[in-house]
mmCIF file of the N, C-alpha and C atoms, coordinates in Angstrom:
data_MODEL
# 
_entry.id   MODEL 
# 
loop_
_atom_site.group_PDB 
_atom_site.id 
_atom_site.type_symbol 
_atom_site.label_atom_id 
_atom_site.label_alt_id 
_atom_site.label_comp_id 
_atom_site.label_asym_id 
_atom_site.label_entity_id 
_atom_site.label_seq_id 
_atom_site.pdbx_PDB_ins_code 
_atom_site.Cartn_x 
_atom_site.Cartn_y 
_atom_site.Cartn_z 
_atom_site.occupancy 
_atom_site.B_iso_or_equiv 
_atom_site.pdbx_formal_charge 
_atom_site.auth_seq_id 
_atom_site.auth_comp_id 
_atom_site.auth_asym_id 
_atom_site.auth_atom_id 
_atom_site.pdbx_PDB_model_num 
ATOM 1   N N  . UNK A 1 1  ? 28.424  30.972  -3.976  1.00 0.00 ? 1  UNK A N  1 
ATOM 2   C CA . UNK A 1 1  ? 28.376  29.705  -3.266  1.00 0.00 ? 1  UNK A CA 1 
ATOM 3   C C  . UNK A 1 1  ? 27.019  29.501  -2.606  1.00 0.00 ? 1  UNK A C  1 
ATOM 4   N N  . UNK A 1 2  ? 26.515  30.273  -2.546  1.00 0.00 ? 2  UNK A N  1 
ATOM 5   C CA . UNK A 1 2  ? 24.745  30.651  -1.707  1.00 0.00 ? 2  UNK A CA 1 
ATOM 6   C C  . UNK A 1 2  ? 24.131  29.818  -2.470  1.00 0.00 ? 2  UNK A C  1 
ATOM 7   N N  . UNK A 1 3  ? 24.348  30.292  -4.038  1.00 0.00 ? 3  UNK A N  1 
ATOM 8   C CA . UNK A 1 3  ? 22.888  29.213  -4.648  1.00 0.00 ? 3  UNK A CA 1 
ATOM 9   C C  . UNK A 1 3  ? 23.206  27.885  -5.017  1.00 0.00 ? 3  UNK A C  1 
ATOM 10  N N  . UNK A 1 4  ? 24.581  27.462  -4.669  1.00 0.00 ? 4  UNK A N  1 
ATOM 11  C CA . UNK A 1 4  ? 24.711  26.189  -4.647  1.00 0.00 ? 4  UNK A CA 1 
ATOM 12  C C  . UNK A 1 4  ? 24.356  25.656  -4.031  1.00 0.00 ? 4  UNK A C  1 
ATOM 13  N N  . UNK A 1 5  ? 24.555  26.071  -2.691  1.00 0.00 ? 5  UNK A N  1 
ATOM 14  C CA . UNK A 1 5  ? 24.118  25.208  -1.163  1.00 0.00 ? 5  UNK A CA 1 
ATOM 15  C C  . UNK A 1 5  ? 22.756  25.466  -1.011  1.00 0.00 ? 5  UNK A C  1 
ATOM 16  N N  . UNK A 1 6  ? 22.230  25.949  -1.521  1.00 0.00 ? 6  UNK A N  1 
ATOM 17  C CA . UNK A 1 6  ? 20.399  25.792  -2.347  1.00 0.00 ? 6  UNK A CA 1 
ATOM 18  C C  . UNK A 1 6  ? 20.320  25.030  -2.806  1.00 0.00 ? 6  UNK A C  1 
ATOM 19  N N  . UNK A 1 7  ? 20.407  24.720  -4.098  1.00 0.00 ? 7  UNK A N  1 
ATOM 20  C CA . UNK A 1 7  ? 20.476  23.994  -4.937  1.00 0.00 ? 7  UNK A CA 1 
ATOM 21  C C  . UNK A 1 7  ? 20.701  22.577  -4.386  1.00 0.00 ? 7  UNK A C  1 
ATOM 22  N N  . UNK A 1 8  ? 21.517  22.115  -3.664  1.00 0.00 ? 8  UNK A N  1 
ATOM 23  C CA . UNK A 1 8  ? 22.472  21.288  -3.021  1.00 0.00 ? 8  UNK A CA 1 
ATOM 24  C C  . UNK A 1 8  ? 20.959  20.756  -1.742  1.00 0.00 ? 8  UNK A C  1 
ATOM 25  N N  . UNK A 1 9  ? 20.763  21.698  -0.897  1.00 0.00 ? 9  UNK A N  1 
ATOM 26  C CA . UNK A 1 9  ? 19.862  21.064  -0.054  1.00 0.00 ? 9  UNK A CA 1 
ATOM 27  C C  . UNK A 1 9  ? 18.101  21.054  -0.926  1.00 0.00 ? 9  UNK A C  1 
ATOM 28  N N  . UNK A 1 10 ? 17.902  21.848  -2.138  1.00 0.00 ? 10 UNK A N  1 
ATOM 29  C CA . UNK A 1 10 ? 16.622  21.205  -2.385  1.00 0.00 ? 10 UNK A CA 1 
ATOM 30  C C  . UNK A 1 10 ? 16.927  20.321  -3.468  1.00 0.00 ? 10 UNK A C  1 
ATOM 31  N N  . UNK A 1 11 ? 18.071  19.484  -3.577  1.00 0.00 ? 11 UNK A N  1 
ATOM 32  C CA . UNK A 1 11 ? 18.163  18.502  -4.266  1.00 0.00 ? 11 UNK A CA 1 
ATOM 33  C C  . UNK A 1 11 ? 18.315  16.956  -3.108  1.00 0.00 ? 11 UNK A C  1 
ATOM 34  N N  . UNK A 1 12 ? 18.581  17.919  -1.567  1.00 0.00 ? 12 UNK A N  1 
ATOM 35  C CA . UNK A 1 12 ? 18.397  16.688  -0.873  1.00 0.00 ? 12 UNK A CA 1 
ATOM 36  C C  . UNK A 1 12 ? 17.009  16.601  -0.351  1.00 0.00 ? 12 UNK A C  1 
ATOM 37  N N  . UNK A 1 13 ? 16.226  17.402  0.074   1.00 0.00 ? 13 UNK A N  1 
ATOM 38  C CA . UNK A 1 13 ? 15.005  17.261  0.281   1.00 0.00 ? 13 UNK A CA 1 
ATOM 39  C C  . UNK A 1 13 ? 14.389  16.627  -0.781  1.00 0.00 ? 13 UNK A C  1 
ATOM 40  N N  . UNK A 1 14 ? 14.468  16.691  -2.220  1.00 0.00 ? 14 UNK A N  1 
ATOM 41  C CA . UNK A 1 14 ? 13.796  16.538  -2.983  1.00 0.00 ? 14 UNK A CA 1 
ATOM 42  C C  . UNK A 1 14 ? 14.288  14.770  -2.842  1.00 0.00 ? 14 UNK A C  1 
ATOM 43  N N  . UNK A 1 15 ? 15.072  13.916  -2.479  1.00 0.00 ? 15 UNK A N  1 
ATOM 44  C CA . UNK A 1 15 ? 15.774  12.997  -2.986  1.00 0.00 ? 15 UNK A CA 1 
ATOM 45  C C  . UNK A 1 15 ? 15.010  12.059  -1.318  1.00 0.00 ? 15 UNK A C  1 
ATOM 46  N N  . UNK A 1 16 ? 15.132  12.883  -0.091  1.00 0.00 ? 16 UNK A N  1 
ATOM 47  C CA . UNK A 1 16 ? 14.280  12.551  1.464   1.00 0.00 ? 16 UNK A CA 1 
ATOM 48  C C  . UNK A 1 16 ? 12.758  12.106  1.049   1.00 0.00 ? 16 UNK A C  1 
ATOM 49  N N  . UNK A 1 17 ? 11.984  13.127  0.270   1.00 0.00 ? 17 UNK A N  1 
ATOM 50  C CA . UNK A 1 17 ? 10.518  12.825  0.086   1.00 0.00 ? 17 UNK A CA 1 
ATOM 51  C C  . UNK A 1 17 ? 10.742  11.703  -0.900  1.00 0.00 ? 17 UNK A C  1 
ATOM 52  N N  . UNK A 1 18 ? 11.178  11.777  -1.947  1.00 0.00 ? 18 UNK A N  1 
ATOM 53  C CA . UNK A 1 18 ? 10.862  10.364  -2.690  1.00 0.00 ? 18 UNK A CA 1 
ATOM 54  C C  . UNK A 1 18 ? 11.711  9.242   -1.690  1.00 0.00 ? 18 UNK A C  1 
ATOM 55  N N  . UNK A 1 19 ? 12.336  8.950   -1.097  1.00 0.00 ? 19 UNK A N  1 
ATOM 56  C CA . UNK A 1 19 ? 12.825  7.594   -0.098  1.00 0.00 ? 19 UNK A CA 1 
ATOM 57  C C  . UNK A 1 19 ? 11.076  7.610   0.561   1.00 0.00 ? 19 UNK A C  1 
ATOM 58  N N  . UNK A 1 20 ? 10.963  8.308   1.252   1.00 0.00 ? 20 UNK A N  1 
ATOM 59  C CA . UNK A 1 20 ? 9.646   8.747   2.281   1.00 0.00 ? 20 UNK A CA 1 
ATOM 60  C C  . UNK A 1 20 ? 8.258   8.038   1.529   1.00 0.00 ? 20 UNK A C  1 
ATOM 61  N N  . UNK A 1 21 ? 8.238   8.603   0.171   1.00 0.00 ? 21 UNK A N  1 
ATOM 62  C CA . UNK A 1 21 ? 6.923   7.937   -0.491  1.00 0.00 ? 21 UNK A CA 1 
ATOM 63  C C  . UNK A 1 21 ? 7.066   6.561   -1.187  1.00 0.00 ? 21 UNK A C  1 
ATOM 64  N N  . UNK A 1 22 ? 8.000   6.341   -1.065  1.00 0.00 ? 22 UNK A N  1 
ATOM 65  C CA . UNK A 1 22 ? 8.827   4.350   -1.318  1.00 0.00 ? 22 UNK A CA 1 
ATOM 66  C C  . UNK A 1 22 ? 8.385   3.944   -0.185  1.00 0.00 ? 22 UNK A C  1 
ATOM 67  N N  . UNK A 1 23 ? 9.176   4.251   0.781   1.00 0.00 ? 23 UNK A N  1 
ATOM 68  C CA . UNK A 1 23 ? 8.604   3.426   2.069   1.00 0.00 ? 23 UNK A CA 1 
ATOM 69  C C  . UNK A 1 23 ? 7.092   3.584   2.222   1.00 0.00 ? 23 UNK A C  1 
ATOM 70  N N  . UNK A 1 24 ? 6.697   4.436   2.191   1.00 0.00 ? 24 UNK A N  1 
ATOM 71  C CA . UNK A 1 24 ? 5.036   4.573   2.667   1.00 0.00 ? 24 UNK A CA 1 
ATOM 72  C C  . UNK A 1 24 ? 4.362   3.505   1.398   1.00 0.00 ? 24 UNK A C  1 
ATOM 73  N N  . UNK A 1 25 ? 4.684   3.098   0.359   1.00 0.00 ? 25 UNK A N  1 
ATOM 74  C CA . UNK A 1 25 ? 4.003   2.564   -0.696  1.00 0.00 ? 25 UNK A CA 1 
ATOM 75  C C  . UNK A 1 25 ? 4.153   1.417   -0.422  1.00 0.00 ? 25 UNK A C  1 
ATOM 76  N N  . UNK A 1 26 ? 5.724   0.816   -0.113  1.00 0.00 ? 26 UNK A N  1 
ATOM 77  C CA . UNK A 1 26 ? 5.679   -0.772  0.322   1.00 0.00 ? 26 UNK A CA 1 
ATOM 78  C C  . UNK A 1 26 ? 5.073   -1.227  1.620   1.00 0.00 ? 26 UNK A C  1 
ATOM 79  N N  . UNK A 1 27 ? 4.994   -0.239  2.627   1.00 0.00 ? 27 UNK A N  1 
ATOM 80  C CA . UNK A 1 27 ? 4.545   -0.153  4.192   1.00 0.00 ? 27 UNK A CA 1 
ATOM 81  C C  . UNK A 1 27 ? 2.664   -0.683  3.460   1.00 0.00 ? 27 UNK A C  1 
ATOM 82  N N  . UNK A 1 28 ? 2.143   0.120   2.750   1.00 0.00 ? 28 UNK A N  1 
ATOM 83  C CA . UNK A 1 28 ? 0.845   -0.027  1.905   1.00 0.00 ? 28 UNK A CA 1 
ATOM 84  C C  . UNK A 1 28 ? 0.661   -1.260  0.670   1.00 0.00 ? 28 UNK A C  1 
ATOM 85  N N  . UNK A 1 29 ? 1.639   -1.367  0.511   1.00 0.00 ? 29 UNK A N  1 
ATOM 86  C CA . UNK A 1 29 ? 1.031   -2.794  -0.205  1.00 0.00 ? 29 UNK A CA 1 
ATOM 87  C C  . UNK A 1 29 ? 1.419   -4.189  0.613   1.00 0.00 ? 29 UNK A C  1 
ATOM 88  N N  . UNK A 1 30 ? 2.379   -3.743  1.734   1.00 0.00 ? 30 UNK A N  1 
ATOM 89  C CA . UNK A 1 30 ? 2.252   -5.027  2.911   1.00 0.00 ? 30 UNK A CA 1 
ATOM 90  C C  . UNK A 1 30 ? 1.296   -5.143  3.427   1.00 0.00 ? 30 UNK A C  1 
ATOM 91  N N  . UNK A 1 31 ? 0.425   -4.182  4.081   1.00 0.00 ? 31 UNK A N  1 
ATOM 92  C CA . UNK A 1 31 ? -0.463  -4.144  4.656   1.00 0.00 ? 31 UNK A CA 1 
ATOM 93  C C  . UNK A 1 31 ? -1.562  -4.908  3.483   1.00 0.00 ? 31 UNK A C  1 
ATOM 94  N N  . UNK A 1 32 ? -1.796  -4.223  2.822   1.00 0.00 ? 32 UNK A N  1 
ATOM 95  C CA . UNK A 1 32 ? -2.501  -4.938  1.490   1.00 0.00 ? 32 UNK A CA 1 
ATOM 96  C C  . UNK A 1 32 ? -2.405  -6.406  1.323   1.00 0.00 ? 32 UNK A C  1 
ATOM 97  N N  . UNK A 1 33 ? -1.122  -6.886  1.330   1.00 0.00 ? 33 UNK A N  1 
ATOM 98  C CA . UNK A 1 33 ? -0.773  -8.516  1.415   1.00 0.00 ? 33 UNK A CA 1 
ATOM 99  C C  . UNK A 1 33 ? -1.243  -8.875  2.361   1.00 0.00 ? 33 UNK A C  1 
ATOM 100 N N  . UNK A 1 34 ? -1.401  -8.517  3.646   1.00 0.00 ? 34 UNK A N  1 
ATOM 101 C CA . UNK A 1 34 ? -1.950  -9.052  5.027   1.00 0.00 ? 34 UNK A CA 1 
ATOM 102 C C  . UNK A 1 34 ? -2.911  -9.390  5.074   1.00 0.00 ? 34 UNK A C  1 
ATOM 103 N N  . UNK A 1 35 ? -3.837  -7.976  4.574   1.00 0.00 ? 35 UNK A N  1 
ATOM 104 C CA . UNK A 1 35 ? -5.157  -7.894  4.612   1.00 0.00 ? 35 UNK A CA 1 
ATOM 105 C C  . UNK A 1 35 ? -6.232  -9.104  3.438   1.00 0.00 ? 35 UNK A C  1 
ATOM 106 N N  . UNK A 1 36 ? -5.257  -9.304  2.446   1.00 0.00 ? 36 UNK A N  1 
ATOM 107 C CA . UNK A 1 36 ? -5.908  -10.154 1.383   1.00 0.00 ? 36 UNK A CA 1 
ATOM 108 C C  . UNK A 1 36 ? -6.013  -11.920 2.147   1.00 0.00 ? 36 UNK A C  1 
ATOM 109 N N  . UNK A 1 37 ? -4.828  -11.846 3.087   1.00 0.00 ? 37 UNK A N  1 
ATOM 110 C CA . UNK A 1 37 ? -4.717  -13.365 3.539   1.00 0.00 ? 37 UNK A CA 1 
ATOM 111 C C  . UNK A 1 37 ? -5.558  -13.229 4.417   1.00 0.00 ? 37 UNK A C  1 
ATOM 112 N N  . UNK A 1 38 ? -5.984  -12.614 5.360   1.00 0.00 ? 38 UNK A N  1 
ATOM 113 C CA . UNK A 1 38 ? -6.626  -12.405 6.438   1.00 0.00 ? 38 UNK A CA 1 
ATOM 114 C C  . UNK A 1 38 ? -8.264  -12.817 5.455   1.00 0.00 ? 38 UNK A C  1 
ATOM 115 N N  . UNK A 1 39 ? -8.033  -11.866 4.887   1.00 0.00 ? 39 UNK A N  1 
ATOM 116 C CA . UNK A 1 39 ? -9.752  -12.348 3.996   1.00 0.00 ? 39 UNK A CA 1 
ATOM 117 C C  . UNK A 1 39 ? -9.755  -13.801 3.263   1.00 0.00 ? 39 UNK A C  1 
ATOM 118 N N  . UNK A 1 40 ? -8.936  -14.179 2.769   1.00 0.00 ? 40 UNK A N  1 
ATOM 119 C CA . UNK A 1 40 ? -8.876  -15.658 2.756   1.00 0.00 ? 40 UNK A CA 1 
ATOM 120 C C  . UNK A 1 40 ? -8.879  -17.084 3.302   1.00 0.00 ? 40 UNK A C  1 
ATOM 121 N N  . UNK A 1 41 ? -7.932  -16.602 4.359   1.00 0.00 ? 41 UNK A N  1 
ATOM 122 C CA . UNK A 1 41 ? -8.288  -17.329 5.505   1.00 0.00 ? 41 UNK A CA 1 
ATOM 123 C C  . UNK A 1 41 ? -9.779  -17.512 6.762   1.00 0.00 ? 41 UNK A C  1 
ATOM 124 N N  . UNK A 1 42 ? -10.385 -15.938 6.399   1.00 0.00 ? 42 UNK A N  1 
ATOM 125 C CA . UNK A 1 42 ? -11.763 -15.963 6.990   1.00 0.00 ? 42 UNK A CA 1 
ATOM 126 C C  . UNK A 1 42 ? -12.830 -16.603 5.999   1.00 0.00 ? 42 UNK A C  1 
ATOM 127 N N  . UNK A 1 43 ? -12.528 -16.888 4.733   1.00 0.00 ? 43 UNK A N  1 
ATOM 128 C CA . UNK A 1 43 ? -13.257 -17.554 3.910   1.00 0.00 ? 43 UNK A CA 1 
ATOM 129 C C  . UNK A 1 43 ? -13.024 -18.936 3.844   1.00 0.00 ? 43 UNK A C  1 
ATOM 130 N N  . UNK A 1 44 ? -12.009 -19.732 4.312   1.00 0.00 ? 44 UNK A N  1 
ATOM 131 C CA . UNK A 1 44 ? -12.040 -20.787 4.646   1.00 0.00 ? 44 UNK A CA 1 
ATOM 132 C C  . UNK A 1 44 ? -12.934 -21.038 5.483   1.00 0.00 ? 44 UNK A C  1 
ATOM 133 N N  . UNK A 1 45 ? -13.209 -20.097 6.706   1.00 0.00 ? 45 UNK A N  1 
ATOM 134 C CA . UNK A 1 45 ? -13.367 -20.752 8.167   1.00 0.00 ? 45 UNK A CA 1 
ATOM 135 C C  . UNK A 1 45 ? -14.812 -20.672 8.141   1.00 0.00 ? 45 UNK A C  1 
ATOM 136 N N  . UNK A 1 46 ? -15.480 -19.866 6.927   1.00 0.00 ? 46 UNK A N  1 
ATOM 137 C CA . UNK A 1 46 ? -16.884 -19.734 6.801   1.00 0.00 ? 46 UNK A CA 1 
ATOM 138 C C  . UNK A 1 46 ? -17.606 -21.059 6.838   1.00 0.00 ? 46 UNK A C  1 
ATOM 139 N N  . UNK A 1 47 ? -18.676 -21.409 6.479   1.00 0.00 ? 47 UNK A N  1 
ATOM 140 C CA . UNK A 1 47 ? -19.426 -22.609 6.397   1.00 0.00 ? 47 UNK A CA 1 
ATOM 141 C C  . UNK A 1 47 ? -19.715 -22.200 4.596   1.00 0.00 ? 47 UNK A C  1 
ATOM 142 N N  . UNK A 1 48 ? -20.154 -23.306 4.196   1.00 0.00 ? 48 UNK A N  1 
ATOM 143 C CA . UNK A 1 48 ? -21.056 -22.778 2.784   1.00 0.00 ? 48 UNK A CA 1 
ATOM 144 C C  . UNK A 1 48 ? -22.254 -22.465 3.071   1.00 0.00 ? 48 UNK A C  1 
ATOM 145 N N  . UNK A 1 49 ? -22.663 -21.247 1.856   1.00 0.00 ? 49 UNK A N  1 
ATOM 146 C CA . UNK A 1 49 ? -23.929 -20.687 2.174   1.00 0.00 ? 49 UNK A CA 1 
ATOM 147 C C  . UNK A 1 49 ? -25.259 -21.631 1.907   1.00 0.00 ? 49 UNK A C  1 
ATOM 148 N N  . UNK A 1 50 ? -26.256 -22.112 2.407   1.00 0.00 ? 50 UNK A N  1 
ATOM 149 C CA . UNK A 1 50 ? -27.160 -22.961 1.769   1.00 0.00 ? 50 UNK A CA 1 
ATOM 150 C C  . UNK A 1 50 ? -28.145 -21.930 0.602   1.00 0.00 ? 50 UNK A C  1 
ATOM 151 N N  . UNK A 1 51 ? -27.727 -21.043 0.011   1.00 0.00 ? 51 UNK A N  1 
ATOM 152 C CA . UNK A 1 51 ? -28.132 -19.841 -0.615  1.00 0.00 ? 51 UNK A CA 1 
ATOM 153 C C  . UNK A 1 51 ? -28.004 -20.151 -1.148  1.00 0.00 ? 51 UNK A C  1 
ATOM 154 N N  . UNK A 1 52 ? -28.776 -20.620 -2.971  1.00 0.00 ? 52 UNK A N  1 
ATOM 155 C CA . UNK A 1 52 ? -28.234 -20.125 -3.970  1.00 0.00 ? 52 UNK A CA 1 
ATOM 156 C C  . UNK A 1 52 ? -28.771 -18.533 -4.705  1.00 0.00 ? 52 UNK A C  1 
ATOM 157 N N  . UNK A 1 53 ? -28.290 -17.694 -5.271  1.00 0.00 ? 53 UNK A N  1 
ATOM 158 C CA . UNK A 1 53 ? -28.183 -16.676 -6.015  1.00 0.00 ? 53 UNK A CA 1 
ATOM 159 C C  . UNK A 1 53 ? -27.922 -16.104 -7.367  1.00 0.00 ? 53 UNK A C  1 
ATOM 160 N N  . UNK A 1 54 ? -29.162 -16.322 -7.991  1.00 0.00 ? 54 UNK A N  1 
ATOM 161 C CA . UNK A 1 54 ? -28.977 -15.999 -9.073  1.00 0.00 ? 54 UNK A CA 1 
ATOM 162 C C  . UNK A 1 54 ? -29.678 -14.576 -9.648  1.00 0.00 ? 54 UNK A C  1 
ATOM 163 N N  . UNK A 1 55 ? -27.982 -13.827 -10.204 1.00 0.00 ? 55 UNK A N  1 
ATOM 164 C CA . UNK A 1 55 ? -28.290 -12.116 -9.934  1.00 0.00 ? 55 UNK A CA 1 
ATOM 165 C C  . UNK A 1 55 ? -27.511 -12.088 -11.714 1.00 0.00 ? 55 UNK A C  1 
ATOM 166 N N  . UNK A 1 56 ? -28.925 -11.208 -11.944 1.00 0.00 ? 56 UNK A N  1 
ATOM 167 C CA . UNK A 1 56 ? -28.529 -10.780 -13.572 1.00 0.00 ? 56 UNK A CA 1 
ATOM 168 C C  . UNK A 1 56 ? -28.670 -9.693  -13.351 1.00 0.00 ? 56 UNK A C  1 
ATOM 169 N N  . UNK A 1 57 ? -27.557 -8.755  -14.866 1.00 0.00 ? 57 UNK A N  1 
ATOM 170 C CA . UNK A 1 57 ? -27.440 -7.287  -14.673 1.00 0.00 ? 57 UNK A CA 1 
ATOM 171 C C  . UNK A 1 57 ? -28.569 -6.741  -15.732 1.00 0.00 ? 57 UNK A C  1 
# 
């Protein structure tokens, strides 16, 4: 019965870290969504550049 209840808890640990790295990935691509509007919205609020730039590779 020993190596079941092994078996048994590193099948729950193993089952804790993947929930754990789900959340941390959507927690990271929200932040990601935030961060993209935030830069969009600061590109509205810019002025236009009176620059033009012309860059060859």
């Amino acid at each position: 019965m020993d190596i079941m209840n092994s078996i048994a808890a590193g099948y729950g640990a193993l089952k804790n870290a993947q929930v754990e790295q789900q959340y941390s990935i959507s927690v990271q691509k929200k932040a990601m969504d935030v961060e993209e509007l935030a830069l969009q919205e600061l590109q509205e609020m810019l002025p236009p550049s009176p620059y033009n730039l012309d860059v060859r590779a």
